[in-house]
C-alpha positions as CSV (number, residue, x, y, z in Angstrom):
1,X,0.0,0.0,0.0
2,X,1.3,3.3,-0.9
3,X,1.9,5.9,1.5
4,X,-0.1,9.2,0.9
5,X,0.3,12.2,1.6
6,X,-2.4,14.5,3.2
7,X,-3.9,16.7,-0.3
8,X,-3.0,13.8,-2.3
9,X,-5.9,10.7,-2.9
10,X,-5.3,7.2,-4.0
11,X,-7.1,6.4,-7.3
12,X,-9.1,3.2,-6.9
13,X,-10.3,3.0,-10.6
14,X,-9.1,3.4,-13.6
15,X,-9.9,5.9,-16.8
16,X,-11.4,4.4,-19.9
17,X,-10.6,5.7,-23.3
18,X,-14.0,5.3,-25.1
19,X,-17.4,4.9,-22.8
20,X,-19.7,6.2,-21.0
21,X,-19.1,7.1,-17.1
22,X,-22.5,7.1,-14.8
23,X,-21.6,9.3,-11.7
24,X,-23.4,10.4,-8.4
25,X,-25.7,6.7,-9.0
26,X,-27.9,6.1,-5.8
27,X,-26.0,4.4,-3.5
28,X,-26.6,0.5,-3.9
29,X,-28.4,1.0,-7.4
30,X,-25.4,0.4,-9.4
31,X,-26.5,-3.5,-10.0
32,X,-29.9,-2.4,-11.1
33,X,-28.8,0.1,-13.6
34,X,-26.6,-2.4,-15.2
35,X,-29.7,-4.5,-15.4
36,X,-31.2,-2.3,-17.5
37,X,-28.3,-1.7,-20.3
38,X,-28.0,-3.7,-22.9
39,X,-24.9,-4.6,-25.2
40,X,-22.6,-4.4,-22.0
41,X,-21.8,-8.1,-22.1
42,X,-18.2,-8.0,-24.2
43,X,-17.2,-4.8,-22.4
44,X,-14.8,-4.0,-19.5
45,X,-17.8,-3.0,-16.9
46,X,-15.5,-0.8,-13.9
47,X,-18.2,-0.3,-11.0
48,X,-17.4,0.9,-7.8
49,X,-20.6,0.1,-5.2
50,X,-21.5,3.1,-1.8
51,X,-18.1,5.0,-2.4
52,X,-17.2,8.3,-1.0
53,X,-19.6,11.5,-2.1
54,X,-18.5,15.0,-1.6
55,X,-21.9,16.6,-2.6
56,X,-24.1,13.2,-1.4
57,X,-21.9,11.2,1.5
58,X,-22.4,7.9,-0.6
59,X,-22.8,7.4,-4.3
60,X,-22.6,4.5,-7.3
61,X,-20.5,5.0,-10.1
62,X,-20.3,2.4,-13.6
63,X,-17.6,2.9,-16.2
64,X,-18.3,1.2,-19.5
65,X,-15.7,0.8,-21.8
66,X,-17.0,1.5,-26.0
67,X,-20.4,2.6,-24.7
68,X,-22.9,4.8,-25.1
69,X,-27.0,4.8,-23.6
70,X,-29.6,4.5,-25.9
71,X,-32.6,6.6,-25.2
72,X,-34.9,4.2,-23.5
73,X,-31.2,3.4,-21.0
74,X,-30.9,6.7,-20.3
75,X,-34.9,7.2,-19.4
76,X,-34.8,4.3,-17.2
77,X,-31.6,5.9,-15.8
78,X,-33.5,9.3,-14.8
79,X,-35.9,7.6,-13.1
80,X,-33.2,4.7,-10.9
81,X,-31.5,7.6,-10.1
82,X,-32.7,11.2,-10.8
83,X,-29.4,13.1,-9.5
84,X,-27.1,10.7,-11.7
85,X,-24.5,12.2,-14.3
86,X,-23.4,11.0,-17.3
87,X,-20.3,11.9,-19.3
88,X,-18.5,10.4,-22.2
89,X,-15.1,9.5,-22.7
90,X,-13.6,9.8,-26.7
91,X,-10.3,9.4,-26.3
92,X,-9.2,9.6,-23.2
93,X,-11.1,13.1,-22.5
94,X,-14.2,13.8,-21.2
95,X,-16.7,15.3,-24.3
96,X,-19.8,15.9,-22.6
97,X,-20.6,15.6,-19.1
98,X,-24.7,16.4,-17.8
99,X,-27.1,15.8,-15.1
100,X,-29.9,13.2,-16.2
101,X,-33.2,15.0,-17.0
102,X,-36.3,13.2,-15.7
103,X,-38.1,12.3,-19.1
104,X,-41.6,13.2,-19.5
105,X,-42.8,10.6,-21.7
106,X,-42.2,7.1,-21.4
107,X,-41.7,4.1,-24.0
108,X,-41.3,0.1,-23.4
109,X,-40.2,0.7,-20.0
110,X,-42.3,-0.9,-17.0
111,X,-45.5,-2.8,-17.4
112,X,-49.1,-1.2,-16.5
113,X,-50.1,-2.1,-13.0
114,X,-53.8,-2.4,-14.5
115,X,-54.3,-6.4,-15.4
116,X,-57.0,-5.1,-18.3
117,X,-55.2,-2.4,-20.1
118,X,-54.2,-3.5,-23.2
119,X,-50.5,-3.2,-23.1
120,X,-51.3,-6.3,-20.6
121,X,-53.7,-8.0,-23.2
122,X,-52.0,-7.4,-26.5
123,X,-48.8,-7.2,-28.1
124,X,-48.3,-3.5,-27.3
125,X,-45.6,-1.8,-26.2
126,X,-46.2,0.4,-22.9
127,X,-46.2,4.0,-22.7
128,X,-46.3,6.1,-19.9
129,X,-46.3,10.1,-18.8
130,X,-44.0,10.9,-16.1
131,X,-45.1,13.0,-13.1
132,X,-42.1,14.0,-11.5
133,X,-42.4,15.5,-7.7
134,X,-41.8,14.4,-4.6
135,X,-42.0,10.7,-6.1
136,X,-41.9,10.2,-9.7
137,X,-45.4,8.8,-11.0
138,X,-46.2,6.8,-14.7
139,X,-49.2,7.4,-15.7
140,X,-50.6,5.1,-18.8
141,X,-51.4,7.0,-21.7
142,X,-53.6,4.0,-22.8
143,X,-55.6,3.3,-19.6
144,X,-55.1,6.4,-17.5
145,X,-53.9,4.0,-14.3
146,X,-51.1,5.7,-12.1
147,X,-48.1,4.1,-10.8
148,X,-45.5,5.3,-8.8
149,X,-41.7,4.2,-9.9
150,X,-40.0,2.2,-7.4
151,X,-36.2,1.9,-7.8
């Protein structure tokens, strides 16, 4: 173990060249946001789990090495974890680096708590409108049932 001195901090991961870093995750929610990407499984996956947080005590972070979220990923991201940040890696260098924004409209993501609606009855992709306040709430545009997310 190297010794340290006081202003100086021991990195613990590694950068990635090409990728996608998710910061500032809920702590403990790293495993189910990488249940929710897909194309990860031939990539180097870096994820550190309830790690220091200057601005939130604990956090999540996931590297992924040659990837970047799809819309519907980075939807479902807003809602797992409304105060996560994303940046991409080209090269070495960050490119872009932004807070998630808490979609207001929905796709394929969830299932309709309402056993009649006919996203439950047919072969019909779900759709939902987002509520976001206190707790974030899908509302069906199809049957009008309300459901709050649960991370």
């Amino acid at each position: 173990m190297p010794i340290l001195k006081n202003n100086m901090e021991e990195k613990k991961v590694r950068n990635i060249i090409n990728g996608t870093v998710i910061d500032h995750i809920k702590p403990n929610c790293a495993m189910k946001v990488l249940s929710i990407l897909k194309d990860i499984d031939q990539e180097c996956l870096i994820v550190c789990i309830n790690t220091d947080s200057k601005k939130y005590g604990r956090k999540d972070v996931i590297k992924i090495e040659n990837k970047f979220l799809q819309e519907n990923e980075y939807n479902e991201l807003a809602l797992i974890s409304p105060e996560a940040t994303i940046s991409m890696i080209k090269d070495g260098k960050i490119t872009s680096k932004e807070k998630v924004k808490t979609p207001t409209h929905i796709k394929g993501i969830g299932k309709c708590k309402n056993p009649r609606c006919i996203t439950n009855c047919q072969d019909i992709e779900t759709e939902f409108d987002v509520e976001n306040g206190d707790k974030i709430i899908l509302r069906c545009v199809y049957c009008e049932s309300t459901n709050e997310y649960k991370n």
